[in-house]
N, C-alpha and C positions, 0 to 999 in steps of 0.2 A: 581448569586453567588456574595457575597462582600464579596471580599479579604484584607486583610489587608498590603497595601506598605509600606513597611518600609524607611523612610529616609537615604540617604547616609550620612555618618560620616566619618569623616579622621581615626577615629579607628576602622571601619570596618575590618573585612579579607578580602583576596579576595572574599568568598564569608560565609556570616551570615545563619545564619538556619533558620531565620526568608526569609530573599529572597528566599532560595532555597523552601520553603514552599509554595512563594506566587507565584511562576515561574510554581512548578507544579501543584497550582489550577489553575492556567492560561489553561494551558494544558489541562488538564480533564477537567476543564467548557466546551472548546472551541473543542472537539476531542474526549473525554472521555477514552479517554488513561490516567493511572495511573503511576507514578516515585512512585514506592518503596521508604520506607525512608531510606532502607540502599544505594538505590543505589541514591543515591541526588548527589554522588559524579559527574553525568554524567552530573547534569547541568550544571556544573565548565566548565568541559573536552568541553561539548556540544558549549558553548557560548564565547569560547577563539578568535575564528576568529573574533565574533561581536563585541565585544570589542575592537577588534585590530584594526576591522574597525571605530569603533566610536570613536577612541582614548579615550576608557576610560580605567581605570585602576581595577574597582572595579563589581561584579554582582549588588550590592545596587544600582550601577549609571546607569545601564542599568535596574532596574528595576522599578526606579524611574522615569526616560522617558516614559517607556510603563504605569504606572499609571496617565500622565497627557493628555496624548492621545494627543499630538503636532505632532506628526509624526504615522500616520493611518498604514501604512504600519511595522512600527517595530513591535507591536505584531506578525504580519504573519512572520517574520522572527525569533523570538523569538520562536514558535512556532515549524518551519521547523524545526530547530536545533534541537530541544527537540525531536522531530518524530523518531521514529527508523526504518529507513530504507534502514536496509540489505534486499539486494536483488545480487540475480549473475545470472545470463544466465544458463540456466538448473541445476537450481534449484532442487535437490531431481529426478534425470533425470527419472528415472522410473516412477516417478508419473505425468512427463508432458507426458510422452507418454502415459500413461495409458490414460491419459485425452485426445489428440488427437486421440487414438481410439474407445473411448468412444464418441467424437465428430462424426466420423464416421459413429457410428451406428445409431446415432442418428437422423445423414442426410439421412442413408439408409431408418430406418422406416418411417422419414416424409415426405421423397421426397422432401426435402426442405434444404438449407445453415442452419448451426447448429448454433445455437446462444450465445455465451461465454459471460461470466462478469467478469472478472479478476479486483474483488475488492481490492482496497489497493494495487494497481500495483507498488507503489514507483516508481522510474523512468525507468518501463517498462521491463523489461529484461524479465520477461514474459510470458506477451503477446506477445512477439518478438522472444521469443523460441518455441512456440506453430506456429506462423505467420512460420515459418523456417520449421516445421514440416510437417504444411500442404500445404508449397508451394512445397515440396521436394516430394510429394506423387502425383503432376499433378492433382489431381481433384478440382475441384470450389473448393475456400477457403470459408472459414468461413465468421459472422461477429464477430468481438472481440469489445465488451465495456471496456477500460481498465479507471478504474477511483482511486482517489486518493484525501486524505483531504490536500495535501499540495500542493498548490499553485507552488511552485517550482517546486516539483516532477514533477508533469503534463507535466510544462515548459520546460524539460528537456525532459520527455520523446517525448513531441509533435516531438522534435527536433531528435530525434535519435542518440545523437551523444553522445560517450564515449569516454572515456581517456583509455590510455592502458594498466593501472591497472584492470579497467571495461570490459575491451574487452577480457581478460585473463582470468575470473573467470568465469569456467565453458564451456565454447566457443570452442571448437576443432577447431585448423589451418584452416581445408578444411572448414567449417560453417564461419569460420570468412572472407576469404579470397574471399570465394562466394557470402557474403550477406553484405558484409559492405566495406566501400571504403575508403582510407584515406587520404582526401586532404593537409592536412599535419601531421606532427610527431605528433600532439598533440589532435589528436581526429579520429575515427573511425566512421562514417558513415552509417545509415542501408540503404537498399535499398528500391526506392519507392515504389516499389511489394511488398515491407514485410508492410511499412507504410502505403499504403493505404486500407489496411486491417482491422488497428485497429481506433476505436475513441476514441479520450482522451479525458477525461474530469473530470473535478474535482467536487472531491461528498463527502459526508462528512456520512459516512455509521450510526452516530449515531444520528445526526441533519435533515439532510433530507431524504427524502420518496424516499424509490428503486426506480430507473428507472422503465420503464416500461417494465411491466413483461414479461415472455414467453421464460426464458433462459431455454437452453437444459444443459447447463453448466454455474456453478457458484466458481470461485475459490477468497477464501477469508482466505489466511492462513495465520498464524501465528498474526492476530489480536486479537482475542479475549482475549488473553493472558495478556493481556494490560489492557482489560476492568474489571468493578466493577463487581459482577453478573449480578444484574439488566442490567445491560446495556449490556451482553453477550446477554440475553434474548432478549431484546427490538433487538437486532441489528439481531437474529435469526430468529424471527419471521417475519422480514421486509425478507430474505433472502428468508422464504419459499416463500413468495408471490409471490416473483419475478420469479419460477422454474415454466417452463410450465412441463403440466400432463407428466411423464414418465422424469423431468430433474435431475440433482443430483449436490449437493453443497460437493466439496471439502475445509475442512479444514486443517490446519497445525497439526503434525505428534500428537504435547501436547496437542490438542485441541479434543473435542467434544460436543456433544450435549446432552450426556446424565444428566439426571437432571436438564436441563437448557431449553428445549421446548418438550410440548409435540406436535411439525408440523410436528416432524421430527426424521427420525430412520434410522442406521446404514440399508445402501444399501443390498440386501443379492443378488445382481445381480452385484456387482461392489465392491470387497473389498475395504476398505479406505473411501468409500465415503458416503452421503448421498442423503436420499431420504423424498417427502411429506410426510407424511401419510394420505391417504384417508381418505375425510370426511365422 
């Protein structure tokens, strides 16, 4: 894709239509996540810290750096910023447990650890509500793949540590008090029973090829929403691959499949969920 960078001007605004345009093909090349053009306004709101760190004043002057490719690393920060990643610790709580019982059965029919893919994990909350679920019920845990296109996210979640705004959304006292530690006021802690649970790694669900396949569970919400069609598709079809025979992919509440793959059809054994369809 060639973008068109616009030159920074002393008569710029803070930020021109022409950058905010060329910010969010940045974006969708690289992600294939889409900024609305009414909501362009988030890239302003989004890139305020960057700015503030790069001591610039203007979007033009931040996006006139990321077009000379001097500093490799700014795009991926340019990038993170743009990413939307709301995420809180049980999340839609009925649907993590649905999914840890579902995890269950699934270890009952194979006689085998149930296998998760918590796509687009953002910085984990989770797979770290699911890891809390199934250490809380004593039987062998899981494996959880939690993966994510932002390089920070990952970074963050590898680490486990949240502030206490994070630690607050969603979290009940007795969950928090039991699985996270806080060496001091300004970060909370998970425990290494919940972390060595999960593996993090960063994946890019629209650029690269699923993991390798064989998940009993695949939770990948509220992405698609983001995506062009096309790329709903493309990002679907990589998704059934990945579900071993009898697994089922959860997505977010706006989200489904119908019209957009024929792999895959509304679970009639799991409300909410889906499933392959037999070849």
């Amino acid at each position: 894709m060639t973008m068109a960078w616009p030159a920074p001007s002393a008569a710029d605004s803070p930020m021109t239509a022409s950058c905010a345009a060329a910010l969010a093909a940045l974006l969708e090349e690289r992600t294939g996540q889409r900024i609305a053009e009414n909501r362009s306004w988030r890239i302003d709101a989004a890139l305020r810290p960057l700015l503030a760190a790069r001591s610039l004043d203007r979007v033009a002057q931040l996006a006139a750096l990321v077009r000379t490719g001097g500093d490799p690393l700014l795009a991926d920060q340019v990038i993170d910023l743009l990413l939307n990643q709301e995420t809180s610790f049980f999340r839609d709580v009925g649907v993590i447990e649905a999914t840890a019982e579902l995890a269950r059965a699934a270890e009952a029919a194979n006689g085998a650890p149930a296998r998760i893919w918590c796509a687009a994990c953002a910085t984990g909350q989770e797979p770290l509500s699911l890891a809390m679920l199934f250490a809380e019920d004593g039987a062998p845990l899981p494996s959880i793949l939690a993966t994510d296109v932002s390089a920070a996210a990952i970074g963050r979640a590898r680490r486990g540590a949240y502030n206490q705004f994070e630690i607050q959304r969603g979290l009940p006292i007795r969950r928090m008090l039991r699985w996270f530690t806080s060496p001091d006021e300004q970060q909370w802690v998970a425990s290494p029973k919940l972390m060595e649970t999960i593996s993090f790694r960063r994946h890019n669900l629209v650029a690269d090829p699923a993991p390798v396949g064989g998940f009993d569970l695949i939770l990948c919400r509220n992405v698609l929403f983001y995506l062009v069609p096309a790329l709903r598709e493309q990002v679907l079809d990589r998704l059934a691959g990945a579900l071993a025979p009898g697994g089922l992919l959860l997505l977010g509440a706006g989200e489904t499949v119908i019209g957009l793959s024929d792999r895959l059809r509304p679970s009639p054994r799991a409300r909410g969920f889906y499933e392959a369809v037999s070849a």
